[in-house]
PAPAFI-347974 format. One line per 10 residues: for each residue z, y, x of N, C-alpha, C. Coordinates in steps of 0.05 Angstrom, whole numbers, always signed. Example, Ala and Ser with C-alpha at 12.3 -4.5 7.8 and 13.67 -1.06 7.14 Angstrom:
% PAPAFI-347974
+156 -114 +264 +156 -90 +246 +156 -66 +264  +142 -45 +257 +143 -21 +273 +157 +1 +258 .
***
This chain:
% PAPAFI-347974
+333 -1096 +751 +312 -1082 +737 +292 -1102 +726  +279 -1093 +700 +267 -1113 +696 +241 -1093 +673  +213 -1102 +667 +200 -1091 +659 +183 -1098 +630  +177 -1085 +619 +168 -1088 +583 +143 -1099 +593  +123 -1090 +608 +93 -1097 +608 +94 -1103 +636  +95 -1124 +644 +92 -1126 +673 +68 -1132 +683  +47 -1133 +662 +25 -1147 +671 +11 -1126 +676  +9 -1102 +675 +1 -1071 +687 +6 -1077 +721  +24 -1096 +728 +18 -1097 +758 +0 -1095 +780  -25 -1110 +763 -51 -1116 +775 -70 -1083 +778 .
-47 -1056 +772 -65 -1037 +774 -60 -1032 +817  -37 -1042 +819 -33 -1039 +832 -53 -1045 +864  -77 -1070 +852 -94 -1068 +870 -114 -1050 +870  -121 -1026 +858 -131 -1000 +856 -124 -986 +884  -94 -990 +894 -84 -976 +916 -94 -982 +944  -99 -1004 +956 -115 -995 +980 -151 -992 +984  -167 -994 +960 -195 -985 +963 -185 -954 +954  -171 -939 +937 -162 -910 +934 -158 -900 +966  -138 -920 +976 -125 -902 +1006 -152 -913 +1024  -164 -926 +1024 -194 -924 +1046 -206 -907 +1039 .
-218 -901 +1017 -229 -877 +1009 -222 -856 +1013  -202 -846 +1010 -179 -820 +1028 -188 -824 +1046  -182 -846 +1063 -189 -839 +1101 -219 -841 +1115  -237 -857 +1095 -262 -848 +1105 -266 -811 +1095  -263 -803 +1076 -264 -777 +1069 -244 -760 +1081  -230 -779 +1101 -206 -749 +1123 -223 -746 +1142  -243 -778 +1151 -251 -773 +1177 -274 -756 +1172  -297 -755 +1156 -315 -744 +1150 -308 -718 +1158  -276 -702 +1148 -281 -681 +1144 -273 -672 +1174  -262 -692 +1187 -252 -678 +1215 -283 -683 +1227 .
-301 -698 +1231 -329 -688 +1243 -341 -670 +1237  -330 -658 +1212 -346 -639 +1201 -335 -611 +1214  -313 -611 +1218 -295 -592 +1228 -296 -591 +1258  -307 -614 +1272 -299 -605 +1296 -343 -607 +1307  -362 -610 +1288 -377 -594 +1295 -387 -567 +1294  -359 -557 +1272 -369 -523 +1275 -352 -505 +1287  -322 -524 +1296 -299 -505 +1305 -289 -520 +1330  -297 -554 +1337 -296 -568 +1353 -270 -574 +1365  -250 -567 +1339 -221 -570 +1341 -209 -579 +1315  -196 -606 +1325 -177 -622 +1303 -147 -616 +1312 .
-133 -612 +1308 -100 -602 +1312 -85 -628 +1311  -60 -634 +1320 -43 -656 +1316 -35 -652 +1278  -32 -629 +1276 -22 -622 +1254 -39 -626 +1230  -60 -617 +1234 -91 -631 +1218 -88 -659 +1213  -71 -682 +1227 -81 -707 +1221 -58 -712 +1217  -34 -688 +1215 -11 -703 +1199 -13 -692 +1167  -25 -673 +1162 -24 -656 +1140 -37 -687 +1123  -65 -691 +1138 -79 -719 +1125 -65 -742 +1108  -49 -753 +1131 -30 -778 +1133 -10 -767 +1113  +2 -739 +1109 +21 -736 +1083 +9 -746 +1063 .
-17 -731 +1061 -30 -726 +1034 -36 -755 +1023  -49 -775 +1044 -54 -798 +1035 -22 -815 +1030  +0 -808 +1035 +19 -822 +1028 +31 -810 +1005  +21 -791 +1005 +36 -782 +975 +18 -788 +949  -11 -790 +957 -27 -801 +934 -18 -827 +937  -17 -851 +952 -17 -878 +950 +17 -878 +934  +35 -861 +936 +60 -866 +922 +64 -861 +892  +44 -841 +890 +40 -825 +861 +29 -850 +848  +12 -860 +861 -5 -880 +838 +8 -910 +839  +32 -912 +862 +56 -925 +855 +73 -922 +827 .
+81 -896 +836 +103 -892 +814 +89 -897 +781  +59 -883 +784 +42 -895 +754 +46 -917 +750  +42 -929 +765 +36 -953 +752 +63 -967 +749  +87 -952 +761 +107 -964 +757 +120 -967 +722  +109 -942 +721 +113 -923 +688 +107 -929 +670  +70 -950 +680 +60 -957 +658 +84 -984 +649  +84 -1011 +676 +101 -1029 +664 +125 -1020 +655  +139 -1000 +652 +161 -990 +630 +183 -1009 +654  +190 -992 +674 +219 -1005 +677 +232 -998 +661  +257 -1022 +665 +286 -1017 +651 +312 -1027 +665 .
+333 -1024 +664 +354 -1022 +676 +377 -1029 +650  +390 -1050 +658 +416 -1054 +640 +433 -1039 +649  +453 -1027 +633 +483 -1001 +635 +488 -1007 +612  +517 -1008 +616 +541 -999 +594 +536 -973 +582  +542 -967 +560 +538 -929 +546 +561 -928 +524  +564 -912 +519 +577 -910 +493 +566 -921 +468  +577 -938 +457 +570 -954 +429 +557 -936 +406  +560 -940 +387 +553 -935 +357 +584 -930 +352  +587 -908 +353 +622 -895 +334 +619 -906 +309  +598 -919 +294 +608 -931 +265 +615 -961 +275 .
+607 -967 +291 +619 -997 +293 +656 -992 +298  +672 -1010 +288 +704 -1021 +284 +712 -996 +269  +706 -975 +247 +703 -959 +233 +706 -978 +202  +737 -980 +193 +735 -979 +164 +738 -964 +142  +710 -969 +120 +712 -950 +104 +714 -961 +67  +734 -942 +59 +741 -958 +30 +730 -935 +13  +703 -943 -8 +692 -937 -26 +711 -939 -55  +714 -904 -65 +732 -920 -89 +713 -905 -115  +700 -930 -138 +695 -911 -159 +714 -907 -184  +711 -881 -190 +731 -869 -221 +717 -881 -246 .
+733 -895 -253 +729 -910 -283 +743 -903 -295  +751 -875 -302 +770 -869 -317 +744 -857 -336  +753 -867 -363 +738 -853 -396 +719 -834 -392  +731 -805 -383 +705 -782 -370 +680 -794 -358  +687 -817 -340 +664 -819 -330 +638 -834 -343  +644 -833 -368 +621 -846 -386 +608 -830 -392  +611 -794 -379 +596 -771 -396 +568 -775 -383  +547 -772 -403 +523 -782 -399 +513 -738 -386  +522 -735 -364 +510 -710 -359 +499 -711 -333  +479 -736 -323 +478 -739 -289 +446 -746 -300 .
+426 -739 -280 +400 -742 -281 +380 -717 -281  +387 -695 -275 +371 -681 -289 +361 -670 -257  +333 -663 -259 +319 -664 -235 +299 -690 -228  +308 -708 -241 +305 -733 -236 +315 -746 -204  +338 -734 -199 +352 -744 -177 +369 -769 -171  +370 -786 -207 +379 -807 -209 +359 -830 -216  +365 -855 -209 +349 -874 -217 +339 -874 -240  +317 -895 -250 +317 -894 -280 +335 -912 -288  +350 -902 -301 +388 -920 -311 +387 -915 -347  +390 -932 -363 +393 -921 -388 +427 -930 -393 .
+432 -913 -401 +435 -883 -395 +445 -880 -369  +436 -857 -366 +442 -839 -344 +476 -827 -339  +490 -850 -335 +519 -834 -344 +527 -831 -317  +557 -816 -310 +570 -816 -290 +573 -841 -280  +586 -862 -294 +589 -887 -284 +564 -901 -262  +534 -903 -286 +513 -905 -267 +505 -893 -238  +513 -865 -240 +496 -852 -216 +518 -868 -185  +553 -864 -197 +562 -870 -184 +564 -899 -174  +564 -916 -192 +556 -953 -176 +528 -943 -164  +510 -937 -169 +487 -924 -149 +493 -918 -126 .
+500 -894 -124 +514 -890 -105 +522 -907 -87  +545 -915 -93 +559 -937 -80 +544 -967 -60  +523 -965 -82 +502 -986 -70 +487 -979 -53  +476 -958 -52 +459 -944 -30 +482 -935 -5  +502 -931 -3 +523 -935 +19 +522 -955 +27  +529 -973 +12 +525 -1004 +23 +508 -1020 +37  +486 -1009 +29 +460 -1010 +39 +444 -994 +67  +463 -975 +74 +465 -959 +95 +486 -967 +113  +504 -989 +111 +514 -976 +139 +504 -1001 +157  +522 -989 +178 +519 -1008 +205 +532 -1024 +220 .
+560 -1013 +238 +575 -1031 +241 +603 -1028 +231  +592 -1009 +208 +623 -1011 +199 +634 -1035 +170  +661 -1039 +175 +666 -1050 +151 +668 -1036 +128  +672 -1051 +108 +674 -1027 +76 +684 -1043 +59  +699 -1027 +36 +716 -1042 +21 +716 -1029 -2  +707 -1034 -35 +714 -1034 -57 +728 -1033 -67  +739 -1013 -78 +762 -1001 -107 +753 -987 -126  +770 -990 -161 +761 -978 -178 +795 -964 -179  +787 -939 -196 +813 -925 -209 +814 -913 -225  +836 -913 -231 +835 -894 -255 +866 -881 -258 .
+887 -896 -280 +901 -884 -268 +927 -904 -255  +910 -929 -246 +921 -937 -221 +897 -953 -212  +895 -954 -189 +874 -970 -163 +879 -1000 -158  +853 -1012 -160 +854 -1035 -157 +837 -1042 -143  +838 -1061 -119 +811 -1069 -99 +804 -1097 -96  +779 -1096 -106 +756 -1109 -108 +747 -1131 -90  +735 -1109 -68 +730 -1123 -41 +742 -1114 -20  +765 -1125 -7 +773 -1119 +16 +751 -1111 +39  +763 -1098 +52 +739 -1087 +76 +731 -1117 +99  +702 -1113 +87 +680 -1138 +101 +658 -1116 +114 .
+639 -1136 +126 +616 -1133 +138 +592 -1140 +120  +605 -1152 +98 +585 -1168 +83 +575 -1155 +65  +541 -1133 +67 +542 -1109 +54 +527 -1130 +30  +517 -1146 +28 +509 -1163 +4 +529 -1168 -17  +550 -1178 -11 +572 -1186 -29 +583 -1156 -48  +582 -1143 -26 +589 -1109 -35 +571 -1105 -56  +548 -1100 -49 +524 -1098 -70 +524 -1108 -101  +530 -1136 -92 +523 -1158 -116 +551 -1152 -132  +572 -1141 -119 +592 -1141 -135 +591 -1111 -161  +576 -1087 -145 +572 -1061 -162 +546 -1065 -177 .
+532 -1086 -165 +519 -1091 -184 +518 -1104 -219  +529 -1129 -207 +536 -1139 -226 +568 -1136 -244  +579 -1115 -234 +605 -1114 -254 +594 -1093 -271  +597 -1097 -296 +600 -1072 -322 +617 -1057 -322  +615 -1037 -311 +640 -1015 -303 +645 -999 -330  +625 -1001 -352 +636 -990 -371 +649 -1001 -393  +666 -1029 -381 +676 -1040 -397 +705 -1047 -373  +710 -1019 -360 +730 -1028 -349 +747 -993 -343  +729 -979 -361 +745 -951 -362 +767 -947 -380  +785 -930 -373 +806 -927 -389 +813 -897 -387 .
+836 -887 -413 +840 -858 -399 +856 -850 -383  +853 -831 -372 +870 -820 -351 +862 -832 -323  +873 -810 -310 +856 -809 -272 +879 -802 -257  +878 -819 -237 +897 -800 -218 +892 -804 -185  +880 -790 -184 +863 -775 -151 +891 -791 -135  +913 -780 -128 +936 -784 -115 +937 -819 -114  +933 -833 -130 +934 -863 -132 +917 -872 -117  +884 -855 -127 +864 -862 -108 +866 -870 -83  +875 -839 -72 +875 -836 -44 +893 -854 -28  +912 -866 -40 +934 -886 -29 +920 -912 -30 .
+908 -919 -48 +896 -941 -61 +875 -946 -28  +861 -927 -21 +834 -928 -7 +846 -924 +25  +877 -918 +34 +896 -917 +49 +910 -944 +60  +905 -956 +40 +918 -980 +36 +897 -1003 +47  +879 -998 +45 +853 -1019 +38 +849 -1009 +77  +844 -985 +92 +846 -978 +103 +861 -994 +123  +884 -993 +126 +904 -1002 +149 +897 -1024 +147  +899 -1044 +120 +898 -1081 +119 +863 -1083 +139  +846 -1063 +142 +820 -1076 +151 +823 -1070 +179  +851 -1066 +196 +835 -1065 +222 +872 -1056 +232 .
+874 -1070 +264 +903 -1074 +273 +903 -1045 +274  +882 -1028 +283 +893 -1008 +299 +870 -979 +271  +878 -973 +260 +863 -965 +240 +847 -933 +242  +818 -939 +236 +799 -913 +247 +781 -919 +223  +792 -899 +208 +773 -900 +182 +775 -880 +161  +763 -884 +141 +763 -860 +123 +753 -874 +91  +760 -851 +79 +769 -857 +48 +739 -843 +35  +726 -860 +10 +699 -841 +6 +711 -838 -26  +712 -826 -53 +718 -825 -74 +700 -818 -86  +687 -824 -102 +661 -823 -117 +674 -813 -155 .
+673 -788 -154 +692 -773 -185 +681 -756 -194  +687 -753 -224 +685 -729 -231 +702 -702 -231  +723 -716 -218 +747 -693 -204 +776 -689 -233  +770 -703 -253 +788 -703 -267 +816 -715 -264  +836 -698 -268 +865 -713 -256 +884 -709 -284  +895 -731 -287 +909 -726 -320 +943 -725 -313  +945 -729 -287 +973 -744 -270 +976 -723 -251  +971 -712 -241 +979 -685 -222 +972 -659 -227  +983 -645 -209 +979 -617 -212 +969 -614 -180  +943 -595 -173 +930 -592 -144 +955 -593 -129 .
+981 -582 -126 +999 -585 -102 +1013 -613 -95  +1011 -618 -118 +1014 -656 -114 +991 -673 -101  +966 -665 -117 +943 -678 -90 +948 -671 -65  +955 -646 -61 +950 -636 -35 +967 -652 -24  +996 -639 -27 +1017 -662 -9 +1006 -684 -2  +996 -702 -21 +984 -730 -18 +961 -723 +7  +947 -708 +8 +926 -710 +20 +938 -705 +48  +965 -682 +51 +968 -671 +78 +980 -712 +87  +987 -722 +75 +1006 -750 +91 +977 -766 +102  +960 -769 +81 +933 -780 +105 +920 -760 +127 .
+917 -728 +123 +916 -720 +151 +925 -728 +164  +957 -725 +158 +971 -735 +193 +968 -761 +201  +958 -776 +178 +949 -812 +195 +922 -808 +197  +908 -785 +203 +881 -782 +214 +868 -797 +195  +866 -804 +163 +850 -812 +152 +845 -791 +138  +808 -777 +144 +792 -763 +120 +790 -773 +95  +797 -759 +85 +773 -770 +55 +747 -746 +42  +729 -763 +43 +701 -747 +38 +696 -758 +4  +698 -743 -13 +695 -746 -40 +666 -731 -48  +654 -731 -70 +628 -733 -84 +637 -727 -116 .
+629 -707 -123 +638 -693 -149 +604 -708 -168  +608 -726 -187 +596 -732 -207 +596 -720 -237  +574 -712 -238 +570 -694 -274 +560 -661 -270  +561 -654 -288 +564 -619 -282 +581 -608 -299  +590 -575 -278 +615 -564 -289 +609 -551 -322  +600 -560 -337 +599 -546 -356 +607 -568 -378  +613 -563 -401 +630 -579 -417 +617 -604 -434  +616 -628 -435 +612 -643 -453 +626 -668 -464  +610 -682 -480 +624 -707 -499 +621 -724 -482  +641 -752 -497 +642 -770 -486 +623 -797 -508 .
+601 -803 -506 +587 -817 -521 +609 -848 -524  +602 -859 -547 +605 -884 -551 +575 -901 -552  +579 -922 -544 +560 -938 -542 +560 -968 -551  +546 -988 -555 +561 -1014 -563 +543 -1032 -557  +552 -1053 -536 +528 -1076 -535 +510 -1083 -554  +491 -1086 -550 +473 -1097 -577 +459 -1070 -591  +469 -1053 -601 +469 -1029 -612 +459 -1012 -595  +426 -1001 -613 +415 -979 -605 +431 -950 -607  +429 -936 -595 +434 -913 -593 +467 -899 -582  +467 -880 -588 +501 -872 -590 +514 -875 -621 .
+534 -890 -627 +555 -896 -642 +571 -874 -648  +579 -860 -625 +598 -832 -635 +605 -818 -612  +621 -801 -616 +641 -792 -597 +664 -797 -594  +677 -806 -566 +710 -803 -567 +722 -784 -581  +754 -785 -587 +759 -769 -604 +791 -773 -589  +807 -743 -595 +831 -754 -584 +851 -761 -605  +880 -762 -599 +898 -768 -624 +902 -756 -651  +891 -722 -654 +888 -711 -667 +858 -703 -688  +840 -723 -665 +808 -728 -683 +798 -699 -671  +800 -698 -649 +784 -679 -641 +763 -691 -616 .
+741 -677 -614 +725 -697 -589 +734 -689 -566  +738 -710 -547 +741 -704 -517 +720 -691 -501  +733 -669 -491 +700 -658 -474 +712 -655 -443  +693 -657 -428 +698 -673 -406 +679 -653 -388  +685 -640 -364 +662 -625 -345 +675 -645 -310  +653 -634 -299 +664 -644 -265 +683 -622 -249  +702 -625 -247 +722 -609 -237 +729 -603 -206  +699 -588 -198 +699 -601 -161 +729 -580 -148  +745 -564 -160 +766 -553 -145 +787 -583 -131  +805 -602 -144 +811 -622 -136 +794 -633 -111 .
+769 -645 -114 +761 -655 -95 +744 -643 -68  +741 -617 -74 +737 -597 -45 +770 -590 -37  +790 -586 -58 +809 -592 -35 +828 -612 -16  +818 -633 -39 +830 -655 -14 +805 -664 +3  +787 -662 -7 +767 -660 +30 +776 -643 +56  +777 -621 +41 +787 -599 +62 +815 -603 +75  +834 -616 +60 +859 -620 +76 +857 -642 +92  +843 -658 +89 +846 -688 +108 +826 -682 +121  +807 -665 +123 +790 -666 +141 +766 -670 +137  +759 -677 +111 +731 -692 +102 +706 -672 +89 .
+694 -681 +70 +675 -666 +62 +668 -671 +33  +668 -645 +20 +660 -650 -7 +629 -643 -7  +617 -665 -18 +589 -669 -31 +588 -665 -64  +569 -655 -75 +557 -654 -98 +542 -676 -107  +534 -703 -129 +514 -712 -128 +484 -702 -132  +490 -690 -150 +466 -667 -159 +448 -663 -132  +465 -654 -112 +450 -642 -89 +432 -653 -72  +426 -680 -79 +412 -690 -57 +403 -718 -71  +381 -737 -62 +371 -755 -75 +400 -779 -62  +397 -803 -74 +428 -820 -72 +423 -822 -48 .
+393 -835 -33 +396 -844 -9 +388 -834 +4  +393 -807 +7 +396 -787 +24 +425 -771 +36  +446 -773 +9 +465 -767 +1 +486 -794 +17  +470 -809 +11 +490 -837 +30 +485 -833 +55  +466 -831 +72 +461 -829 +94 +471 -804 +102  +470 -783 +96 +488 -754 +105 +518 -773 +108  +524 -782 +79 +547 -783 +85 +567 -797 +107  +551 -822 +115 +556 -842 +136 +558 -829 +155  +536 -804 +156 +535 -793 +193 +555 -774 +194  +569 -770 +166 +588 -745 +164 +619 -763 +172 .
+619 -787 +158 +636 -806 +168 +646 -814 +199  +619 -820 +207 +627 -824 +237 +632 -807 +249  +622 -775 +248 +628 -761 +256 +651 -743 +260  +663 -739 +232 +690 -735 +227 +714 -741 +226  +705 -769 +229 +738 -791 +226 +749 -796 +261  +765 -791 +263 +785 -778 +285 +785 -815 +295  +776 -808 +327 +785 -830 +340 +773 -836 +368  +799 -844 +379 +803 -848 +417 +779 -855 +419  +766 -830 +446 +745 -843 +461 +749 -870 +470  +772 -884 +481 +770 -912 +487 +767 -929 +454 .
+773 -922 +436 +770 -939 +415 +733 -946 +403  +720 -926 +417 +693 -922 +407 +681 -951 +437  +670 -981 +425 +661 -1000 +439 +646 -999 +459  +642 -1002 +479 +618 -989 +503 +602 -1016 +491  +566 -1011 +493 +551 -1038 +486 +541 -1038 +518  +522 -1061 +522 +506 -1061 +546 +476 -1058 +531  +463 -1049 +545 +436 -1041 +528 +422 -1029 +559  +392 -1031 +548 +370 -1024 +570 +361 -997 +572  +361 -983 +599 +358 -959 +596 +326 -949 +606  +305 -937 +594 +279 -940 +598 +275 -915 +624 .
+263 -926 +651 +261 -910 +670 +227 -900 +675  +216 -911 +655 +185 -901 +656 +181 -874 +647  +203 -848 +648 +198 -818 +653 +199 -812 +672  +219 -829 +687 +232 -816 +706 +206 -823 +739  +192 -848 +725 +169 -858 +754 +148 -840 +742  +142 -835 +721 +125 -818 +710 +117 -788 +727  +146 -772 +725 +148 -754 +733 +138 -752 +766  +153 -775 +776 +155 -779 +805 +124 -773 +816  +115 -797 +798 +70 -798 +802 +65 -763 +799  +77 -755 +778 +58 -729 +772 +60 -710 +797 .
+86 -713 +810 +90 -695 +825 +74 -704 +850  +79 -719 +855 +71 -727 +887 +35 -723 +884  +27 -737 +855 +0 -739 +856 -12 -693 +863  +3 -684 +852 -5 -655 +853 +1 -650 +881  +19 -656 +894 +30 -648 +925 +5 -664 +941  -7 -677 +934 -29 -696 +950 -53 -676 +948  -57 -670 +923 -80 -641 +926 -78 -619 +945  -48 -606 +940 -48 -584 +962 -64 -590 +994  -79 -571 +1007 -84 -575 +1029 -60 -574 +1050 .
***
């Protein structure tokens, strides 16, 4: 045992001018008693001798309370520590639709596109966690990774920061690639693998049909990997702006093979169902400020991603016993009142 403030010790010479005082004020009262009743009892001078040992313990245990013992013990760790998690953002074309901001729930980003809110995103994850590792992928309609799963939430950062993600979109998406992609990244970060998949989309899939995600999704259930995905944009329909270094404003709209414009909404049916089949959780970005939305999500992470009580690290850490001497004082000091 060992104590935060030890120098509260010195209250401790308080305790025998307190307990003289008690016993000149026991004896007083037995002269006082035995000139009007001229009888002290054996029991009278034990009732005394309690009372003064239970005050001299009470103002023990205080002062025990004040220096803050503590006690080292093993406990159960932090479930995000040996926890890897692979961040994947959609760079597929849609996600240039400038429809994210409104509320003012996104940074100030010019423009405000899906791409932005989601490297946002991503950074404010990064920026949140703890002991878990994390790993970087982009996709579209195939997955490619970035940063293998590190600890190194700076390198993570500097990398979403500094890449131009809108010079690395292309068309077509395919969710199913993702989830393998972020599966993949998964097993390589750890022998014995306890982790989960995060997908940051606007839910567009140009490559499957929902029973094909699903399948995909039921094969990471059974390897106990969730994936918790985040629907970017809103469900209602829009363009795809062009834009051009150097060049003020918007340039145009995408257009498809036939010169018609691409219109593009967030399609959260795909990604509330492969949350729901692996186990995970679909988020909105809309719904919540980023770094609030990252932090739910982390605690939704550790919480959900399936794994052996022995796999969760025991730490050693100090356990604070200044309630427990606290309590002790309060009581005894009240049992010292009773007559």
């Amino acid at each position: 045992m060992d104590f935060a403030a030890p120098g509260y010790f010195w209250l401790l010479l308080l305790i025998p001018p307190v307990l003289a005082s008690g016993l000149l004020a026991g004896r007083h009262s037995f002269r006082v008693r035995r000139a009007f009743t001229d009888r002290v009892t054996a029991r009278d001078r034990w009732l005394m001798a309690g009372r003064m040992l239970a005050a001299s313990l009470a103002m023990l245990s205080l002062v025990m309370a004040v220096a803050g013992p503590r006690v080292w013990a093993w406990r159960a760790g932090d479930p995000r520590v040996g926890l890897v998690l692979a961040v994947g953002i959609d760079v597929s074309k849609s996600m240039l639709a400038e429809d994210v901001g409104e509320g003012g729930k996104v940074p100030p980003l010019s423009p405000a596109s899906r791409l932005d809110a989601a490297g946002d995103l991503a950074v404010r994850l990064f920026e949140e966690l703890g002991g878990e590792k994390a790993g970087l992928f982009f996709f579209a309609r195939s997955g490619i990774e970035v940063v293998a799963p590190t600890r190194d939430q700076g390198f993570l950062r500097y990398m979403v920061r500094h890449t131009n993600l809108a010079d690395l979109t292309e068309s077509g998406s395919d969710l199913a690639v993702a989830m393998q992609t972020g599966a993949d990244m998964v097993a390589s970060g750890n022998d014995r693998p306890a982790g989960a998949i995060v997908l940051i989309s606007d839910g567009e899939d140009t490559e499957n049909r929902l029973p094909d995600l699903i399948r995909q999704a039921d094969i990471l259930k059974a390897r106990q990997l969730p994936v918790f995905t985040v629907g970017i944009g809103l469900p209602i329909e829009t363009l795809l702006p062009i834009r051009r270094p150097g060049l003020p404003g918007i340039q145009g709209f995408y257009t498809d093979n036939r010169g018609d414009y691409l219109k593009t909404r967030l399609e959260e049916r795909p990604l509330r169902e492969i949350a729901a089949a692996t186990g995970g959780v679909f988020r909105r970005y809309e719904d919540a400020s980023a770094n609030h939305l990252a932090r739910a999500l982390l605690e939704q992470v550790a919480r959900l991603t399936p794994r052996a009580p022995e796999a969760i690290p025991e730490e050693r850490g100090l356990i604070d016993l200044s309630p427990v001497f606290l309590g002790t004082g309060l009581f005894l000091f009240i049992g010292s009142r009773f007559p």
